[in-house]
DOLOGU-428229 format. One record per residue (C-alpha): residue number from 1; residue in three letters; x, y, z. Coordinates in Angstrom, 1 decimal, m for minus. Example, Ala and Ser with C-alpha at 12.3 -4.5 7.8 and 13.67 -1.06 7.14 Angstrom:
% DOLOGU-428229
mardo,tilo,east,north,up
1,ALA,12.3,m4.5,7.8
2,SER,13.7,m1.1,7.1
This chain:
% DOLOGU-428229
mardo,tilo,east,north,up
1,UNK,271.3,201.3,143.4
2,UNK,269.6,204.3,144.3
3,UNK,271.9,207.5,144.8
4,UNK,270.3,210.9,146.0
5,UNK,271.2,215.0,144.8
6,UNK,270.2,217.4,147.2
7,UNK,269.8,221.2,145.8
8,UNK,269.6,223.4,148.8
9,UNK,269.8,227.4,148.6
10,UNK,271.4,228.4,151.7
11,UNK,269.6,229.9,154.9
12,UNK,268.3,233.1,155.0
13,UNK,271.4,236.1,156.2
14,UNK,271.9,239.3,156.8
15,UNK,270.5,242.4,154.7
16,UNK,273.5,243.3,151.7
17,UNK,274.1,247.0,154.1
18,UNK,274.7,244.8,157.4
19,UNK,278.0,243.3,155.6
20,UNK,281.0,244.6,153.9
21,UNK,280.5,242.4,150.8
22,UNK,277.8,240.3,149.3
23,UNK,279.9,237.2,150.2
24,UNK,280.7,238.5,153.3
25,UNK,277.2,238.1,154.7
26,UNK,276.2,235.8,157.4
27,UNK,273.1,233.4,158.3
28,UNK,270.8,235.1,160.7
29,UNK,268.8,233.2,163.1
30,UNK,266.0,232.9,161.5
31,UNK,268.0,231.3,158.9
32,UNK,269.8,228.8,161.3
33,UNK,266.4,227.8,162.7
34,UNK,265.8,226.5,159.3
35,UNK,268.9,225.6,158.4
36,UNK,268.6,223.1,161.0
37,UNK,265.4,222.5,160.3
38,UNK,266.1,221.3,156.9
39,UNK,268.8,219.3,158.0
40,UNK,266.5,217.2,160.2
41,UNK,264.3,216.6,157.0
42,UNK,267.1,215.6,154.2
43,UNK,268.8,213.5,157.0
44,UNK,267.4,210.1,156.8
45,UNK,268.1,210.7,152.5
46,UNK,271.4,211.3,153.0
47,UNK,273.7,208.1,152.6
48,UNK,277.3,207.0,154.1
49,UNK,279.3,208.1,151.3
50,UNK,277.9,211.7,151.2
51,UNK,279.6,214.8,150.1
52,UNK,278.8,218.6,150.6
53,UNK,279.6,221.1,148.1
54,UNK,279.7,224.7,148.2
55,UNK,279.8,228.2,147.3
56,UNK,282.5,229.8,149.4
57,UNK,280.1,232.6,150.5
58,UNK,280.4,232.8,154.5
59,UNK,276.2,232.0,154.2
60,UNK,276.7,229.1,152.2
61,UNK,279.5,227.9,154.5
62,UNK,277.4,228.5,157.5
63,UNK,274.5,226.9,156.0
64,UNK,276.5,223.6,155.6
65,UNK,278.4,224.2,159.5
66,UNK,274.2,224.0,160.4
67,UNK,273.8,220.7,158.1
68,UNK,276.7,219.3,159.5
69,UNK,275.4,219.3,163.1
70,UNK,272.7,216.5,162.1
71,UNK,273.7,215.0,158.9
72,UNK,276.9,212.9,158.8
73,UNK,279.0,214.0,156.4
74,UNK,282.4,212.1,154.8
75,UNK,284.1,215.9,152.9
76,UNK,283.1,219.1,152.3
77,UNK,283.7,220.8,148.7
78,UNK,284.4,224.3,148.6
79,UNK,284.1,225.3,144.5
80,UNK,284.5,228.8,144.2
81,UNK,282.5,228.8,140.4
82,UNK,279.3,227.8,142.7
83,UNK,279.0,231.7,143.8
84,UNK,276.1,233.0,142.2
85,UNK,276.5,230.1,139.6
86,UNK,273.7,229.3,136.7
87,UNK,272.4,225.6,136.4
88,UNK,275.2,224.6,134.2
89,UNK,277.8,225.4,136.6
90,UNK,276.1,223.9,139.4
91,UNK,275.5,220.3,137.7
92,UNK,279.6,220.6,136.6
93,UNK,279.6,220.3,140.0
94,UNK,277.3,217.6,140.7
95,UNK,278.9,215.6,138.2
96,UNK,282.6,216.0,139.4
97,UNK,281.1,214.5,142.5
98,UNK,279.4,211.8,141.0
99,UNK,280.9,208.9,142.4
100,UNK,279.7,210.2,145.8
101,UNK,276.2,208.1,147.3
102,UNK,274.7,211.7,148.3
103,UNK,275.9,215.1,147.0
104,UNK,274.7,218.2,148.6
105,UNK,275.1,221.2,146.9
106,UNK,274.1,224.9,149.0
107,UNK,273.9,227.7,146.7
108,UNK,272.2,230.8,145.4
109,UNK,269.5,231.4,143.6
110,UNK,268.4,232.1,141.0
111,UNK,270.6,229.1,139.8
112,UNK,269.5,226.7,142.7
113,UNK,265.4,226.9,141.9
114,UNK,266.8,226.9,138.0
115,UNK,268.7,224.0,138.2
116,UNK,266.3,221.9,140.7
117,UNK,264.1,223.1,137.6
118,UNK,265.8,221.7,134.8
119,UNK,266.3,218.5,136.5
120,UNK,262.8,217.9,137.2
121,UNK,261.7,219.0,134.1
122,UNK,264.1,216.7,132.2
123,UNK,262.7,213.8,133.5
124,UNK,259.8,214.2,134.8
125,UNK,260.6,213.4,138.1
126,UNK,257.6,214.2,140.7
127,UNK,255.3,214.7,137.4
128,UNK,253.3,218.0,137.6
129,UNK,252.9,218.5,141.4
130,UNK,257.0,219.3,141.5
131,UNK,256.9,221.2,139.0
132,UNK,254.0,223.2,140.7
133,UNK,255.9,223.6,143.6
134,UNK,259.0,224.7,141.7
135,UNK,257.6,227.1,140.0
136,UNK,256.6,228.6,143.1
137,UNK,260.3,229.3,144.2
138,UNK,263.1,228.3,146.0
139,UNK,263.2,229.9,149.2
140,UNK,266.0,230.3,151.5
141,UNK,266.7,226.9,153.7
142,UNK,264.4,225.5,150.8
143,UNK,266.0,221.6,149.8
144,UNK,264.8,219.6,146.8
145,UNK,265.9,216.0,146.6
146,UNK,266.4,214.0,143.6
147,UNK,266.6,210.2,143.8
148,UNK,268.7,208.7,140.9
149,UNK,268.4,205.0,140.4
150,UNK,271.1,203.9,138.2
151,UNK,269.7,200.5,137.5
152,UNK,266.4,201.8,136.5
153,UNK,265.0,203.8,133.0
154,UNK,264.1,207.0,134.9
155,UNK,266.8,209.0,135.8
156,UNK,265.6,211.1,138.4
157,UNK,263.2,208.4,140.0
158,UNK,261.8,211.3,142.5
159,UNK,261.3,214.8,143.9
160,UNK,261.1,215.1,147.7
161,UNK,261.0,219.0,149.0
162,UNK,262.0,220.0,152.2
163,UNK,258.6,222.1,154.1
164,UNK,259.7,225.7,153.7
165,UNK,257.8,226.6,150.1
166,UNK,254.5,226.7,151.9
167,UNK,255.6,230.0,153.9
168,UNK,256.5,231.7,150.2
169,UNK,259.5,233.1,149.1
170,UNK,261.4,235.0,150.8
């Protein structure tokens, strides 16, 4: 059985001066345009059983309100240790979802590109081209997903990357 992870920063928002708090800042449209592109790309990935967790930033909330529109769906996750969370955090949370076909977790970098990172490293997954492209960044709208087959040796079977690296980071 083949299960997928996608790692997704959210879209781009608002300068940290246009809102009243760092969490309080919205997706601008530039960063719904790609939002929603994004979501067009991971949507054939993402399976029935699918889950969608995180950060309860209003961008990362937004982010998944844009994913939402074209992939399906079954619960959405807010986990409030997902704000500004390091790798470790953000696998706690892939893990407490494990039993999901898809999880999609929208968050911040620099744990995002970090933990998309680790996980590629780890196994090898996408050999030295995603790790290229990795180390390039993780922009915002920017989606990496990870194929898990659980029957197989490889953990992470592959990489996939959602277009947005080639414009830089942003």
């Amino acid at each position: 059985m083949v299960r997928r992870l996608v790692l997704m920063r959210h879209a781009k928002a608002e300068r940290h001066w246009a809102a009243s708090s760092d969490k309080a800042r919205e997706i601008n449209e530039r960063g719904r345009s790609e939002a929603a592109a994004t979501a067009s790309q991971i949507a054939p990935f993402v399976a029935a059983r699918a889950v969608i967790v995180v950060s309860p930033a209003i961008r990362t909330l937004q982010t998944a309100d844009v994913i939402e529109e074209t992939v399906k769906i079954s619960e959405r996750i807010v986990v409030d240790a997902l704000y500004m969370a390091g790798p470790d955090a953000i696998e706690d949370a892939i893990c407490a979802h494990a039993d999901a076909d898809t999880v999609v977790v929208i968050g911040h970098n620099p744990g995002m590109h970090d933990c998309a990172y680790d996980l590629a490293t780890r196994s090898n997954a996408g050999g030295q081209t995603a790790l290229d492209r990795l180390s390039s960044g993780f922009p915002t709208s920017f989606a990496a997903l990870f194929e898990v087959d659980n029957d197989g040796a490889d953990p992470l079977a592959r990489v996939v990357f959602s277009d947005f690296l080639g414009r830089g980071a942003r």
